[in-house]
N, C-alpha and C positions, 0 to 999 in steps of 0.2 A: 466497540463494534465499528464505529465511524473509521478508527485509527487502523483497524485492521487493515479494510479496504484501500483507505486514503495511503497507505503505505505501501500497497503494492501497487499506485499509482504513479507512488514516488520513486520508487524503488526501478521501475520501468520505464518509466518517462527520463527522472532528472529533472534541469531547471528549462523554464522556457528563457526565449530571447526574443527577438526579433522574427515578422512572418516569413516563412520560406516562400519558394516559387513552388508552381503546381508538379513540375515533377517530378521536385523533393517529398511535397507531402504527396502526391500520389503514389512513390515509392513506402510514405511512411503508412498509408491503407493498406496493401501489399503486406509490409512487415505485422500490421496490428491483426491482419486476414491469418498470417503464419503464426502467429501467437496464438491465435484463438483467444484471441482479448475477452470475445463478448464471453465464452465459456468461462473464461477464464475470472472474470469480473465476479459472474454469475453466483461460482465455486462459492469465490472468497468472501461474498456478500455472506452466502448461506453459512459457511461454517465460522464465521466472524461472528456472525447471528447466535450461532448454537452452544459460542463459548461463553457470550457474555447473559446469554440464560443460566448455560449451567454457573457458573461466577453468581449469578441474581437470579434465583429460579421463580423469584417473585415477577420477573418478566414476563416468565412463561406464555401468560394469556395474551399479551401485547406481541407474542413472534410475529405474525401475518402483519401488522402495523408496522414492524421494526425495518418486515424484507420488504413492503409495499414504498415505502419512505427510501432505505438506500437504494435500493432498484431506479426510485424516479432519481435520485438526484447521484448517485455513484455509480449507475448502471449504465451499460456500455452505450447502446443507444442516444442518452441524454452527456453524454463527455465525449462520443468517438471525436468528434470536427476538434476540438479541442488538445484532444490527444494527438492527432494526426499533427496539428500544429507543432507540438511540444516536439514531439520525436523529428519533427523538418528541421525543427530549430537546433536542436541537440547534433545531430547526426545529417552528415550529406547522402544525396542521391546512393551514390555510390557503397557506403559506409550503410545504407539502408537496404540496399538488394545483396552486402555480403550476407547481412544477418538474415533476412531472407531464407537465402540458401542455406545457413545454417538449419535455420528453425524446422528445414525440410527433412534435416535428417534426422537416424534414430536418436542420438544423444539428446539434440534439440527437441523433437518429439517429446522426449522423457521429459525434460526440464520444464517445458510447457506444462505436461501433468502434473508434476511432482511440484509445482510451484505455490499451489493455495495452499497442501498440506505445511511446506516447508514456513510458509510465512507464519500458519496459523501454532506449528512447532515454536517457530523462534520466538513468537509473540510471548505465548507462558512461559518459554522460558526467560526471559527475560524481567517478568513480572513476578518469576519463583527465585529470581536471583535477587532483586531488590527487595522481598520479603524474606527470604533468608540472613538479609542483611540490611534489616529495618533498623536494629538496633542502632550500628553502625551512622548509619544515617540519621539519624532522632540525636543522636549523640555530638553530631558535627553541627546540625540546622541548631542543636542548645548552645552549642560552645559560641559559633559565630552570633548568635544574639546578644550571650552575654558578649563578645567582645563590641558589638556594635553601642548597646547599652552604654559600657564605658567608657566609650569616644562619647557619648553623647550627654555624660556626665560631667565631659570636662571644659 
């Protein structure tokens, strides 16, 4: 669940650097306002939440605990100043009121929407790919033991 979230942080943000000036990040509030971050955060909490129930449905009783916990610490509110950093630092003034403009329009709109579902797509699948080919995997982590073993035999 952490990782769902934390990935569409990542995923949006990129790396930090060094602080921008006020009218890079005040272009980067602007940009996180055209996102609809805080909704957007909100989404991705909840249905992050609902996968890794169903995955453990021994969670179940602990939901309100799981969303009360990422909300304080992944939710929009307690990361925006932070965020607004990252996106100064990532991206200039300029490079932040193009996207902007984007995010105004229909396409952007859409992507906005369509963004928690897609994370939370990509996420199983990716977790139905490495199980599909657990075998695979189990078979390389034995081989490289045993070659590690036998450097350490010699």
């Amino acid at each position: 669940m952490i990782r769902h979230a934390a990935l569409v942080v990542l995923l949006l943000v990129g790396s930090t650097a060094s602080a921008a000036d006020q009218a890079t990040t005040d272009a980067a509030y602007e940009l996180m306002d055209a996102l609809q971050l805080k909704t957007l955060l909100a989404d991705t909490i909840e249905q992050s939440t609902t996968i890794e129930i169903e995955k453990n449905p021994a969670l179940g009783p602990y939901r309100k605990v799981f969303l009360e916990f990422m909300n304080k610490h992944m939710g929009y509110d307690s990361i925006k100043a932070d965020l607004a950093t990252m996106y100064a630092d990532v991206f200039t003034e300029q490079e932040l009121k193009q996207l902007v403009a984007f995010y105004h329009t229909p396409v952007g709109r859409k992507s906005i929407q369509k963004m928690p579902e897609l994370m939370a797509r990509s996420g199983q699948y990716g977790e139905q790919k490495v199980r599909d080919n657990i075998g695979e995997l189990q078979a390389m982590i034995a081989a490289e033991a045993q070659r590690l073993q036998s450097l350490q035999s010699k």
